[in-house]
Backbone as ProteinMPNN parsed JSONL, in Angstrom:
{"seq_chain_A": "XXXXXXXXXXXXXXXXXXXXXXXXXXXXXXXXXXXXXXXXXXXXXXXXXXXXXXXXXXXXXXXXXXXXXXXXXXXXXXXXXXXXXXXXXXXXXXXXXXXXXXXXXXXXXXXXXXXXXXXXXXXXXXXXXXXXXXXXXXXXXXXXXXXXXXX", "coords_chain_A": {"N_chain_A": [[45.904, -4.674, 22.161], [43.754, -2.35, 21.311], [44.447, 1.412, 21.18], [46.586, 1.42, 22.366], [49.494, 1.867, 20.763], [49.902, 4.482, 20.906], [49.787, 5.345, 23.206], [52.183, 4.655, 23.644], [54.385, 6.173, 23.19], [53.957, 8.413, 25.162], [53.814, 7.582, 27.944], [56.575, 6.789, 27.651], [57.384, 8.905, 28.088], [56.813, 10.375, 30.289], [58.369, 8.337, 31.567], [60.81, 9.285, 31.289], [60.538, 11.68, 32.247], [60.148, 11.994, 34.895], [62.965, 10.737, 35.477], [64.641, 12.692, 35.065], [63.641, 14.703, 36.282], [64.784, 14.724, 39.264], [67.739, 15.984, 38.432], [67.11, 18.758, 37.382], [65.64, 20.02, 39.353], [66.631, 22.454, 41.92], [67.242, 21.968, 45.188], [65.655, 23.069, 48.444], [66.27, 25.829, 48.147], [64.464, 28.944, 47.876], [61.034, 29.386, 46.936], [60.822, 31.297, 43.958], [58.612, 32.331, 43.115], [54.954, 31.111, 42.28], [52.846, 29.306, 40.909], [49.761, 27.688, 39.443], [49.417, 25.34, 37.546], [47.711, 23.474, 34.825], [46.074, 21.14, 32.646], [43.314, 21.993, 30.484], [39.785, 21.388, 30.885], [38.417, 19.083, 29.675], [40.442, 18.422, 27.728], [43.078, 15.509, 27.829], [45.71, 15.925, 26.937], [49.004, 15.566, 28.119], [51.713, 15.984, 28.608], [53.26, 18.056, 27.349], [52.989, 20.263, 28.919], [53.806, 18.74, 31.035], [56.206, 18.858, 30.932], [56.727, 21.588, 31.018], [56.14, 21.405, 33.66], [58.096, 20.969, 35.068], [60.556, 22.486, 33.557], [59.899, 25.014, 35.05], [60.074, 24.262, 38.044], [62.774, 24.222, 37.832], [63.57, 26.509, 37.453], [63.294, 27.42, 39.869], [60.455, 27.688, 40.242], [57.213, 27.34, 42.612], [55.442, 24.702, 41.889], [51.792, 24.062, 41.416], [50.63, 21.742, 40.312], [47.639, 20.533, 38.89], [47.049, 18.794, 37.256], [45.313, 16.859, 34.524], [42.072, 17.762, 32.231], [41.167, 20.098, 34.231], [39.387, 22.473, 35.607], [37.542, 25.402, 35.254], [37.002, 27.07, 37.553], [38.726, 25.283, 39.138], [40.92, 26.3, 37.904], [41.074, 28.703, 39.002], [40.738, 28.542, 41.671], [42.13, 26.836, 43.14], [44.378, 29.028, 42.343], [44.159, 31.22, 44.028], [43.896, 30.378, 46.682], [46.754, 29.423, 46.884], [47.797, 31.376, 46.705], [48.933, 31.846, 43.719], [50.873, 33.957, 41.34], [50.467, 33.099, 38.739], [48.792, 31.793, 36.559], [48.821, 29.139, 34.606], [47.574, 27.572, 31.843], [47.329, 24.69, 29.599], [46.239, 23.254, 26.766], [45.73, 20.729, 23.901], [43.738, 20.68, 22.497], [41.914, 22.083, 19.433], [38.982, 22.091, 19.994], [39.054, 22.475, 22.82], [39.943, 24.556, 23.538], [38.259, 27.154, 24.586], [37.89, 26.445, 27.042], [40.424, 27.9, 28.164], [39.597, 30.611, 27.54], [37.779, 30.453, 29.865], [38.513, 30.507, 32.0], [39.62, 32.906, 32.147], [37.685, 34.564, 31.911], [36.307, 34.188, 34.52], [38.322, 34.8, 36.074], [38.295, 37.814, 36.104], [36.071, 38.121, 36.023], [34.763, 36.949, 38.777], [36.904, 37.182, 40.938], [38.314, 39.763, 40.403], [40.808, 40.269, 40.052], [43.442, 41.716, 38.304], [44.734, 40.624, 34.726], [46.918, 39.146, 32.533], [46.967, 37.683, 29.536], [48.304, 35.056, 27.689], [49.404, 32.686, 25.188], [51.22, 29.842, 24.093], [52.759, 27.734, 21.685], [50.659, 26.585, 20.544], [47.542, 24.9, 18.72], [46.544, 25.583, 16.463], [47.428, 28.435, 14.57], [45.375, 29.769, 12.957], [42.852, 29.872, 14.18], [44.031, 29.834, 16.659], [44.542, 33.045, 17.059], [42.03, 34.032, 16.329], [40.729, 33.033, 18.483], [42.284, 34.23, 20.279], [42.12, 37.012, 19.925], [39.956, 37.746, 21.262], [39.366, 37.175, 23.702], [39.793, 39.867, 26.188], [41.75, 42.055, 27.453], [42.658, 43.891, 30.786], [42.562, 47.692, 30.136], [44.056, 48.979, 31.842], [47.814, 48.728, 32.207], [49.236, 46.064, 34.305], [51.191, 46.181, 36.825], [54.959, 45.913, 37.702], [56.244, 42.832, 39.218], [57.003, 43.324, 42.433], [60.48, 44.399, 43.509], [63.066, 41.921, 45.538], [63.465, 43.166, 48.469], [66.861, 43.718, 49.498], [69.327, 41.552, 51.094]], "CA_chain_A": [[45.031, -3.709, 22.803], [43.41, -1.096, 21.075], [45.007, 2.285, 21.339], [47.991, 1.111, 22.787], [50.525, 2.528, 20.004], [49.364, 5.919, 20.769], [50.156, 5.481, 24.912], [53.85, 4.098, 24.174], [55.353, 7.343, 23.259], [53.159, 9.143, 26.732], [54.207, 6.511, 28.727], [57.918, 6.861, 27.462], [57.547, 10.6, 27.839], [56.734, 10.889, 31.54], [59.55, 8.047, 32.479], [61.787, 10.195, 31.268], [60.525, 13.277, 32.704], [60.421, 11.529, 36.202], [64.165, 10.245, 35.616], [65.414, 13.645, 34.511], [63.328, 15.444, 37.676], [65.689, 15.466, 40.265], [68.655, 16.77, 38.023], [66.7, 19.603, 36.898], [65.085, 20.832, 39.892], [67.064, 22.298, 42.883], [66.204, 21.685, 46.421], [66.627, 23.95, 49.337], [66.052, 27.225, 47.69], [62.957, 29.698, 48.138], [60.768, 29.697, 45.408], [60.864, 32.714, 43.312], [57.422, 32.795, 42.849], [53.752, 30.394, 42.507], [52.416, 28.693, 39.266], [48.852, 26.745, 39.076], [49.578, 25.126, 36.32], [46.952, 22.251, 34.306], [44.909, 20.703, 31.102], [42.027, 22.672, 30.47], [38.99, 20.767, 30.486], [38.139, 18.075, 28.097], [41.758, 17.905, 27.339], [43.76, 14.704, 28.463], [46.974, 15.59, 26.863], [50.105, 16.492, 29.088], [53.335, 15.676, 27.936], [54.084, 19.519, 26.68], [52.348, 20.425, 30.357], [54.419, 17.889, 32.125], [57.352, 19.298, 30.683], [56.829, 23.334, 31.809], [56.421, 22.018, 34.945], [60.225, 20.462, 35.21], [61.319, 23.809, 33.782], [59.51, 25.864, 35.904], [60.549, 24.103, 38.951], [64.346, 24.143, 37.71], [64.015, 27.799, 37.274], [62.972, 28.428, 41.163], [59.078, 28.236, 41.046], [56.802, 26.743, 42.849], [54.104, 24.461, 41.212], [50.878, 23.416, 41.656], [50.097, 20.946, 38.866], [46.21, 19.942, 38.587], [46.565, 17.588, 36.447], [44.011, 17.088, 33.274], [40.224, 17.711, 32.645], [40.913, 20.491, 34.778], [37.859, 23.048, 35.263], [38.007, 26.824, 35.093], [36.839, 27.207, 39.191], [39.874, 24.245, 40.421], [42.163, 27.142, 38.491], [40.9, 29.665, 39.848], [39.931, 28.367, 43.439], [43.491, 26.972, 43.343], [45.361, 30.135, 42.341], [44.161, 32.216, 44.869], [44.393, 29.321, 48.251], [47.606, 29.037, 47.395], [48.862, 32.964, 46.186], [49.958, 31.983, 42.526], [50.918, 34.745, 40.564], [50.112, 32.764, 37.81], [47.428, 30.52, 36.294], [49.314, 28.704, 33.203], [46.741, 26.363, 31.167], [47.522, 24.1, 28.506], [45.194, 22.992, 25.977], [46.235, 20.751, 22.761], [42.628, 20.535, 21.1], [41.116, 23.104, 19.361], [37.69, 21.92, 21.258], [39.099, 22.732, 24.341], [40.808, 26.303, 23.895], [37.594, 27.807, 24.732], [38.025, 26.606, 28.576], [41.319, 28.903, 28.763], [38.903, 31.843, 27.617], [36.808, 30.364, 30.621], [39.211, 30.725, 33.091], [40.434, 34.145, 31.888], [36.637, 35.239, 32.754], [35.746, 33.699, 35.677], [39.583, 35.583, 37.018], [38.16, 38.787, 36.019], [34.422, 38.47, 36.859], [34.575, 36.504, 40.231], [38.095, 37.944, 41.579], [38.58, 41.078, 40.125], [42.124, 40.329, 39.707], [44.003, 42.457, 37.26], [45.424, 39.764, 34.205], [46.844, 39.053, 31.241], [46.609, 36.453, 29.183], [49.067, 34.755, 26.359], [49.43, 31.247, 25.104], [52.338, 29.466, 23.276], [52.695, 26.204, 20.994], [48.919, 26.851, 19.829], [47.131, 23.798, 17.8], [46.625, 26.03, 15.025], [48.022, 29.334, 14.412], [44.402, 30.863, 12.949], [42.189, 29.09, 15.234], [43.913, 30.595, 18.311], [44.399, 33.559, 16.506], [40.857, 34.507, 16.689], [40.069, 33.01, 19.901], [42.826, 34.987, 21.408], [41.334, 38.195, 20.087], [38.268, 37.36, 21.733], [39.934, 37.368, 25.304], [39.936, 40.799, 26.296], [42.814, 42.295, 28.839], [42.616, 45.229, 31.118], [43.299, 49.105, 30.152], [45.142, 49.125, 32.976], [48.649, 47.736, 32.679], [49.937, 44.996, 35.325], [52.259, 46.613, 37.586], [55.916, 44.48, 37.723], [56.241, 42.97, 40.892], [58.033, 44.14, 44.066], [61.801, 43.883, 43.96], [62.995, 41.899, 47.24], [64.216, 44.344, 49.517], [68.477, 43.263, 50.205], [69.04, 41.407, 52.952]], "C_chain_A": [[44.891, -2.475, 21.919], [44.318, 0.398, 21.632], [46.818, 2.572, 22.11], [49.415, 1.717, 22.391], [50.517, 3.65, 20.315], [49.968, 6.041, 22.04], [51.527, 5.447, 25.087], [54.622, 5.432, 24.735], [54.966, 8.283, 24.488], [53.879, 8.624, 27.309], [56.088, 7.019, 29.067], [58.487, 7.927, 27.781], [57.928, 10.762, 29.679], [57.583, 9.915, 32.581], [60.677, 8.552, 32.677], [61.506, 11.599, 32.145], [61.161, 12.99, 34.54], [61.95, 11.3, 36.311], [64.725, 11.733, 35.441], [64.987, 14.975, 36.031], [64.223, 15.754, 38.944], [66.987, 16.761, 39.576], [68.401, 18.078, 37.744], [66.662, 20.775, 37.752], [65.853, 21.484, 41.67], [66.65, 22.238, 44.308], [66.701, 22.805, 47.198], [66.802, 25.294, 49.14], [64.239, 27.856, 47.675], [62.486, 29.534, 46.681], [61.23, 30.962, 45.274], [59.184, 32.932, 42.859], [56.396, 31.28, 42.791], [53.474, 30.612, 41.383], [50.911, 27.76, 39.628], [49.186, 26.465, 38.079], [48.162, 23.655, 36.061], [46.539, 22.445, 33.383], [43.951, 21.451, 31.548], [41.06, 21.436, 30.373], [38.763, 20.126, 29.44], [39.219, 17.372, 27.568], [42.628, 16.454, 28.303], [45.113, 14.718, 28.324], [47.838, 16.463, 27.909], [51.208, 16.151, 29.082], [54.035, 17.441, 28.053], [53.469, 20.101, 28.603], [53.328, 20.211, 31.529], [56.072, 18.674, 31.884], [57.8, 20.866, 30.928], [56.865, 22.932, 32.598], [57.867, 21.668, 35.56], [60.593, 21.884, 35.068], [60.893, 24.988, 34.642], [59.553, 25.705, 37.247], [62.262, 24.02, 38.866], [64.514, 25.572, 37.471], [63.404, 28.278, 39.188], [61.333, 28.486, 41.566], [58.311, 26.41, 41.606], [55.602, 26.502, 42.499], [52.727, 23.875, 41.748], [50.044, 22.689, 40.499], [48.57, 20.487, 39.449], [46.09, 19.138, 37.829], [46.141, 18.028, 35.361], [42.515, 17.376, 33.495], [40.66, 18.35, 34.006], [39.965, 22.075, 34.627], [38.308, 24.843, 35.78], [38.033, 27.045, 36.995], [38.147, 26.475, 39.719], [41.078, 25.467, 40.037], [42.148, 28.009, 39.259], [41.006, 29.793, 41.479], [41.69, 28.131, 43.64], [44.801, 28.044, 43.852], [45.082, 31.017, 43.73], [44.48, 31.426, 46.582], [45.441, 29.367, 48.031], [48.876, 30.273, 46.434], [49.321, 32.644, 44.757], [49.875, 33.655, 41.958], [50.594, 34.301, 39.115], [49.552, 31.761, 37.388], [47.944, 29.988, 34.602], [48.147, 27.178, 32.914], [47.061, 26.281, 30.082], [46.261, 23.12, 28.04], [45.866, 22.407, 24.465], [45.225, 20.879, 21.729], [42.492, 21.864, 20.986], [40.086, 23.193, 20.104], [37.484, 22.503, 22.117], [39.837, 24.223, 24.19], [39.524, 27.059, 24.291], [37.341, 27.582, 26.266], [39.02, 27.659, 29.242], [40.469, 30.232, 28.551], [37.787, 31.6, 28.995], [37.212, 31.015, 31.83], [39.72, 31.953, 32.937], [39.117, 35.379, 32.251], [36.194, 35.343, 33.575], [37.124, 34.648, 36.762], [39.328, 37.243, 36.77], [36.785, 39.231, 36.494], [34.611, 37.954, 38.117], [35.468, 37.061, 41.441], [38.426, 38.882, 41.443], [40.25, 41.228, 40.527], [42.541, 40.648, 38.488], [44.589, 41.184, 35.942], [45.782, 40.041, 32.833], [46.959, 38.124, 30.72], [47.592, 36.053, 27.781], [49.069, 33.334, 25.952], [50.687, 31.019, 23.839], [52.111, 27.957, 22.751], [51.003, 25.669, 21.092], [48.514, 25.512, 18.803], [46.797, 24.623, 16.463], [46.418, 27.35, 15.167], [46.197, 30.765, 14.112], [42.881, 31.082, 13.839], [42.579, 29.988, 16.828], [44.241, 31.876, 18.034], [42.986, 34.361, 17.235], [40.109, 34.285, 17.66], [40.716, 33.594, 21.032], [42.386, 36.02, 21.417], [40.395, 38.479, 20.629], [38.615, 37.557, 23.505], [40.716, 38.613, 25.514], [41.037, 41.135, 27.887], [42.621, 43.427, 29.428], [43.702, 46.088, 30.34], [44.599, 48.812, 30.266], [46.322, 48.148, 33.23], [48.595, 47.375, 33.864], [51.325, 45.702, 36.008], [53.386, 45.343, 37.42], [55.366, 44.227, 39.004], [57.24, 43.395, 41.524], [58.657, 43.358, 43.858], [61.736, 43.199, 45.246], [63.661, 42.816, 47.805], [66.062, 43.371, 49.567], [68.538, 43.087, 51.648], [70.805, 41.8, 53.512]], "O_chain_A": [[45.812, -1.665, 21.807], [44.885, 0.222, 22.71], [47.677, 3.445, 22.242], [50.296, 2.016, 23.198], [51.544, 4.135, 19.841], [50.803, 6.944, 22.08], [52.145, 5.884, 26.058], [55.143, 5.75, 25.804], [55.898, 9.022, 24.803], [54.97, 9.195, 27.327], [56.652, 7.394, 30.094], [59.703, 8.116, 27.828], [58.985, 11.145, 30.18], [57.706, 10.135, 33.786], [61.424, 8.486, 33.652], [62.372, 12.366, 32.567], [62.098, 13.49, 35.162], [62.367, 11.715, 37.393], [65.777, 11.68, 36.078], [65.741, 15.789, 36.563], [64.317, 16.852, 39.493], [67.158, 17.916, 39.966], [69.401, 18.794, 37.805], [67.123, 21.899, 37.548], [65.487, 20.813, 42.635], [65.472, 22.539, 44.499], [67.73, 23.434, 46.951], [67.478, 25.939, 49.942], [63.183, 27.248, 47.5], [63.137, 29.531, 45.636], [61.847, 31.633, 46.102], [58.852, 33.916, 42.197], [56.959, 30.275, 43.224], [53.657, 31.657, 40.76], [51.272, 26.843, 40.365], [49.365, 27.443, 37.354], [47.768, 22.99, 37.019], [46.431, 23.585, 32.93], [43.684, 21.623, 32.737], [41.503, 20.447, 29.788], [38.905, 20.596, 28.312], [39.22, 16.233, 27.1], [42.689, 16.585, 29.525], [45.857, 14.027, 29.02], [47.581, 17.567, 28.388], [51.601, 16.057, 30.245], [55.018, 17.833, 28.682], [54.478, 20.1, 29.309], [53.626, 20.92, 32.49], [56.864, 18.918, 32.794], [58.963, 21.261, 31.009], [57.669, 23.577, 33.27], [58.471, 22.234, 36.471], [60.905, 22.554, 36.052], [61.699, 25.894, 34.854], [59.192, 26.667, 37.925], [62.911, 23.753, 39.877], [65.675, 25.926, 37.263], [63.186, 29.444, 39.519], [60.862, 28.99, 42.585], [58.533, 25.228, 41.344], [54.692, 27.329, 42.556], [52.843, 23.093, 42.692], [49.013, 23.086, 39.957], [48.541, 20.07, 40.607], [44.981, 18.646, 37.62], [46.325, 19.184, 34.981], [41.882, 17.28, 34.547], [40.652, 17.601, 34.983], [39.942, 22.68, 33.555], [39.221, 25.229, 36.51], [39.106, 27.153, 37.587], [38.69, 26.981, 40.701], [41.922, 25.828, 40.857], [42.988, 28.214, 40.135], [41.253, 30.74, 42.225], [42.425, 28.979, 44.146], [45.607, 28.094, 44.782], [46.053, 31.41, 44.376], [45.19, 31.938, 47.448], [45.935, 29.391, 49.158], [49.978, 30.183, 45.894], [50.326, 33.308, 44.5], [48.916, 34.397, 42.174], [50.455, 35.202, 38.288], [49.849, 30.686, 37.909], [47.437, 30.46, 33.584], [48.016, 26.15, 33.578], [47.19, 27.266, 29.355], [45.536, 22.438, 28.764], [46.464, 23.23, 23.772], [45.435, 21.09, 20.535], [42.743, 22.711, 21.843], [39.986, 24.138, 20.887], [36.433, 23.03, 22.482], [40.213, 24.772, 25.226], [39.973, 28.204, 24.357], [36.64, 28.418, 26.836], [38.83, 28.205, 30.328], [40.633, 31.05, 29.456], [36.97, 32.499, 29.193], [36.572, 31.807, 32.522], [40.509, 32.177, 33.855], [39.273, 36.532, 32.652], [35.568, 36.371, 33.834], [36.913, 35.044, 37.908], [40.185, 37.982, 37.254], [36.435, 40.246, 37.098], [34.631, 38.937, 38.857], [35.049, 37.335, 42.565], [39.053, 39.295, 42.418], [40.753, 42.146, 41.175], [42.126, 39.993, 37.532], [45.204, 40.44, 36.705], [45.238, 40.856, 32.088], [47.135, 37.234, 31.552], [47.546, 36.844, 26.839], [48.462, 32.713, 26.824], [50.97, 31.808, 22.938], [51.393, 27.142, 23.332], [50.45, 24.681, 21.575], [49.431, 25.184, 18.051], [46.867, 24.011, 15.397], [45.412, 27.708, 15.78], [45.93, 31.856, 14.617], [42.151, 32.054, 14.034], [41.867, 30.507, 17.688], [44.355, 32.331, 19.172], [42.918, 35.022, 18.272], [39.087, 34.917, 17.926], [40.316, 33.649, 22.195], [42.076, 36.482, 22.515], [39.91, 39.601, 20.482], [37.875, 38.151, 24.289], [41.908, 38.701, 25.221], [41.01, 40.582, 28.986], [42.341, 44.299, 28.606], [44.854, 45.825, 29.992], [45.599, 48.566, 29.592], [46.275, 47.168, 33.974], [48.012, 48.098, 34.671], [52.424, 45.589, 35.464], [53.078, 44.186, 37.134], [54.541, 44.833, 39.688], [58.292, 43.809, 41.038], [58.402, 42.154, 43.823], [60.857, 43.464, 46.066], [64.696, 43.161, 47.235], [65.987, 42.151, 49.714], [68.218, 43.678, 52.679], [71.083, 41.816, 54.711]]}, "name": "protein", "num_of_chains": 1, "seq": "XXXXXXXXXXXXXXXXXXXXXXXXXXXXXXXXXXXXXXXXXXXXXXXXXXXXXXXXXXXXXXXXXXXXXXXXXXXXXXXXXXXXXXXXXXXXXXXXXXXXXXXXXXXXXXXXXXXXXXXXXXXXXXXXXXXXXXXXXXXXXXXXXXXXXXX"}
């Protein structure tokens, strides 16, 4: 089968992730906070994706994975139905890094929610480079958030 060699190591990736999922993630505790997380449009890969969201449910949060070929509106519409504080998109093509600048406009023109915007393990260093400069952040720092009060 055609492309087949290419699927093993995917394949191999996300039995492991599944087998390693319970140990990781604890049960029975509040989140600490709300994540949309997904592939940007166009993109199918999710390995490096699949793998924030293990650590980001073993650190306390709670996720909302979308999947791939997901579209600037599902983060958006997402984040806000279900309170994230944060809209994490992964993108491995170059192609596709220009959907995370989609979603970084559509959260500032349609919601007028305050943001900022960063990205890590970039497909090429000058490439996102200049398409990060291009994604403008408010003035106005981001307040932290509210300590919890002591119970």
């Amino acid at each position: 089968m055609p492309g087949m060699p290419q699927l093993m190591p995917a394949r191999c990736m996300s039995a492991a992730t599944e087998f390693l999922k319970p140990l990781m993630v604890g049960e029975g505790t509040e989140p600490v906070g709300r994540v949309c997380l997904g592939t940007v449009k166009g993109d199918m890969h999710d390995i490096g994706k699949n793998l924030v969201h293990i650590m980001m449910e073993g650190s306390g949060i709670e996720v909302f994975d979308l999947g791939v070929d997901t579209s600037a509106e599902q983060f958006v519409s997402t984040a806000v139905e279900n309170h994230c504080g944060v809209i994490a998109c992964s993108s491995l093509l170059t192609t596709t890094m220009e959907e995370m600048r989609e979603v970084v406009k559509l959260v500032h023109a349609a919601y007028r929610i305050r943001s900022r915007s960063w990205s890590a393990a970039r497909p090429s260093a000058r490439a996102s480079a200049t398409r990060s400069a291009q994604i403008t952040t408010p003035k106005t720092p981001v307040p932290p958030p509210a300590k919890p009060s002591p119970s």
